[in-house]
C-alpha positions in Angstrom: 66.4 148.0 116.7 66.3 145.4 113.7 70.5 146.5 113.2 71.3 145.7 117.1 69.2 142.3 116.9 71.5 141.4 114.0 74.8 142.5 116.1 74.2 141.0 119.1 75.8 138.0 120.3 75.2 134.3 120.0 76.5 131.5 122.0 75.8 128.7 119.2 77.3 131.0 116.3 80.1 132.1 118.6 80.9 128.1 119.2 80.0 127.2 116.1 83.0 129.1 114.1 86.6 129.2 113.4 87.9 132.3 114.3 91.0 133.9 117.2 91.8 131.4 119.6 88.7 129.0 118.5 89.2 126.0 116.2 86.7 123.4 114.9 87.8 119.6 114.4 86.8 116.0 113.2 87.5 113.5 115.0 86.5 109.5 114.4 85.1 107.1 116.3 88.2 105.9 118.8 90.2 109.0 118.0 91.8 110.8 121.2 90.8 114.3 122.1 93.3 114.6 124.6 95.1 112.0 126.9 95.8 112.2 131.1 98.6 114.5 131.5 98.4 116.6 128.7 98.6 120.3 128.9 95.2 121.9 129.9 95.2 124.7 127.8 91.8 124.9 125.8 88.0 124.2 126.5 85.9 122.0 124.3 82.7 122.6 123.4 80.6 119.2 121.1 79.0 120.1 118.7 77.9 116.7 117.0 78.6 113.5 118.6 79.7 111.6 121.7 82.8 111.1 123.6 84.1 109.6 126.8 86.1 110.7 130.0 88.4 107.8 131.1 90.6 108.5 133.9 93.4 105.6 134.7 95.1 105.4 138.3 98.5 104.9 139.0 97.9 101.0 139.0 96.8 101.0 135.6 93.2 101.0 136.3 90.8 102.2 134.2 87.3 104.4 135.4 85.1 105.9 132.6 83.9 108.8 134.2 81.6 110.5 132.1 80.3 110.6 128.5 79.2 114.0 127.0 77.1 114.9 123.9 76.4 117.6 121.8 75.9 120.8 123.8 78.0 120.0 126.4 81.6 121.0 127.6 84.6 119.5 128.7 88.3 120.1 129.4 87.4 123.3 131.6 89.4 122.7 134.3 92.2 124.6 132.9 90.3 127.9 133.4 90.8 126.8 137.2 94.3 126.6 137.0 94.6 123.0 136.4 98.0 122.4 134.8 97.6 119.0 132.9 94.6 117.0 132.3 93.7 114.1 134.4 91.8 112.5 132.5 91.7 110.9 128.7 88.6 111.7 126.3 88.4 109.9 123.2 85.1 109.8 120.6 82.5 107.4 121.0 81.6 108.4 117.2 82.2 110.8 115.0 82.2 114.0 116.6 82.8 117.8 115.5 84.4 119.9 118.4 85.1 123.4 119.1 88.5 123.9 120.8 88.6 127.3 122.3 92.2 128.4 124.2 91.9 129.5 128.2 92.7 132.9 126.9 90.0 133.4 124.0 87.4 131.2 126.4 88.1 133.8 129.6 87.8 136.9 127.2 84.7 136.0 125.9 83.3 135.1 129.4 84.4 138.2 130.5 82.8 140.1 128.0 79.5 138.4 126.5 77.0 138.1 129.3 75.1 135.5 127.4 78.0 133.1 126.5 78.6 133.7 130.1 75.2 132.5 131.2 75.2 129.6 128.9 78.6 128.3 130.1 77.1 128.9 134.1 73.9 126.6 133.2 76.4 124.1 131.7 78.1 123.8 135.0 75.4 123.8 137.6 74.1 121.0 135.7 77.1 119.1 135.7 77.5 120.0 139.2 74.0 118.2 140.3 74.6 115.6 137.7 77.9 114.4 139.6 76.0 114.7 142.9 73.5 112.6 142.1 76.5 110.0 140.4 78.0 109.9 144.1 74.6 109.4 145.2 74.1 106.3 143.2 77.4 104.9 143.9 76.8 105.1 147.7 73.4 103.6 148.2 72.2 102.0 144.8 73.4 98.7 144.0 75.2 98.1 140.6 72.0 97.0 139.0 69.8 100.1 139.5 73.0 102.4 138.7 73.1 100.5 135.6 69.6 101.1 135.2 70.4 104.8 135.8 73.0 104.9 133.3 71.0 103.6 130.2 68.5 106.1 131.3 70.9 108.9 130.8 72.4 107.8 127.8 68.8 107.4 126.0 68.4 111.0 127.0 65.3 110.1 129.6 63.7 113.8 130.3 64.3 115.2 127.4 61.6 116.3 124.2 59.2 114.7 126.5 60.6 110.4 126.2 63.3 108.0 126.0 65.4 107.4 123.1 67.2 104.8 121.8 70.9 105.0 122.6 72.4 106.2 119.2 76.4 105.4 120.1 77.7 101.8 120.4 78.4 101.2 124.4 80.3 98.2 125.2 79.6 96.1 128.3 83.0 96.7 129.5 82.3 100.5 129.2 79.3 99.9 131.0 80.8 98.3 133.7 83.7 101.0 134.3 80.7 103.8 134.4 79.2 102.0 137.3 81.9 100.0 139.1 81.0 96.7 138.7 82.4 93.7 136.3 81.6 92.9 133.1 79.8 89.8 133.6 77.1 91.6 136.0 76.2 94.0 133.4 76.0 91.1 131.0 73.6 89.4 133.4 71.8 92.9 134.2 71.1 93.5 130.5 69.7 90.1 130.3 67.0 90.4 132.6 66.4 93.6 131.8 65.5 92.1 128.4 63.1 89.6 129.3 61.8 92.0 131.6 60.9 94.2 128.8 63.3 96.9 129.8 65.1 97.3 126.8 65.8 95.7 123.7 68.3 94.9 120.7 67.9 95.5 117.5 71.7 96.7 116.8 71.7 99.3 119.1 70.5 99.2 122.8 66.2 100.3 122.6 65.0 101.8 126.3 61.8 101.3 127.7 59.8 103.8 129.8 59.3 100.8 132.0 62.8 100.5 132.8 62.2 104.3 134.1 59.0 103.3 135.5 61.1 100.3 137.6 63.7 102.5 139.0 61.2 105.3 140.2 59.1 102.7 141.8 61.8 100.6 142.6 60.2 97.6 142.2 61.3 94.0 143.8 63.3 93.9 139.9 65.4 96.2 140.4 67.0 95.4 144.0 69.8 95.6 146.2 72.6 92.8 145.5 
């Protein structure tokens, strides 16, 4: 029994190490993963760090739309047959990712019930988490989905509290995540600073009442 244990399979080592079709990468803050229009031939997995989804239209307009963090995929769409990438990820900070090719990512799907398990969970989270961001843009206003967003990037629900937000997020970034302009999020992270929301102190600090404000939803946070 004590021999299987050691044999059987883990997700976390399997991601964690170099080996056929799997590679493990550095990248600095501001480095490019991949850009739109790429070939989609490999799956990342992070396993330190941040990075950031940008997709740009054919006008040359920008949307950020995501940011993933350690545990987390991205780039699967080429296990559905997507040819190139439509979007740009580049890293928010320092990150160490696992780049595993379509063919060694469908194997090992095919094969290791567990890894297989792990990557489903992955997805039917992201699938309710991109519900709920068409959600909030159809019937929040831009200054409870910013609200929302600050939430999610100091990790609100998890290990039982809110977290400061580790990564340096502009206000232009901001603004792209939740389709407003700049200078609304700049007037949004005011008041949400003398509210007591959040706070400075060279990174972004948020408050359980900020959480407290958008569950309530309370005359401060309110409909434009």
């Amino acid at each position: 029994m004590a021999k299987a244990d050691r044999n059987e399979f883990d997700p976390q080592a399997f991601l964690a190490k170099v080996g056929e079709g799997k590679t493990v990468s550095t990248f600095h803050m501001n480095e490019t993963v991949f850009e739109q229009g790429d070939a989609a031939d490999t799956v990342f997995y992070i396993q330190k760090g941040r990075v950031k989804v940008v997709v740009l239209s054919e006008q040359g307009k920008e949307a950020v739309v995501g940011i993933f963090e350690a545990g987390q995929f991205f780039g699967e769409g080429c296990l559905n047959g997507q040819p190139l990438r439509i979007s740009t990820t580049t890293a928010l900070e320092d990150c160490m990712i696992t780049a595993i090719t379509k063919t060694a990512m469908l194997a090992a799907l095919h094969s290791e019930p567990k890894f297989s398990e792990l990557f489903m969970s992955y997805l039917l989270t992201r699938n309710s988490r991109i519900e709920a961001d068409l959600v909030d843009q159809l019937f929040n206003s831009s200054e409870k989905r910013l609200a929302r967003v600050l939430l999610l990037l100091a990790n609100f629900g998890k290990d039982g509290g809110l977290q400061p937000i580790k990564v340096h997020v502009s206000q232009e970034t901001l603004a792209e995540m939740i389709g407003t302009t700049r200078s609304r999020v700049s007037f949004f992270m005011n008041k949400f600073r003398k509210l007591g929301f959040i706070s400075y102190n060279g990174k972004i600090e948020v408050h359980n009442s900020l959480l407290n404000a958008v569950l309530h939803d309370t005359p401060q946070i309110r409909r434009d």
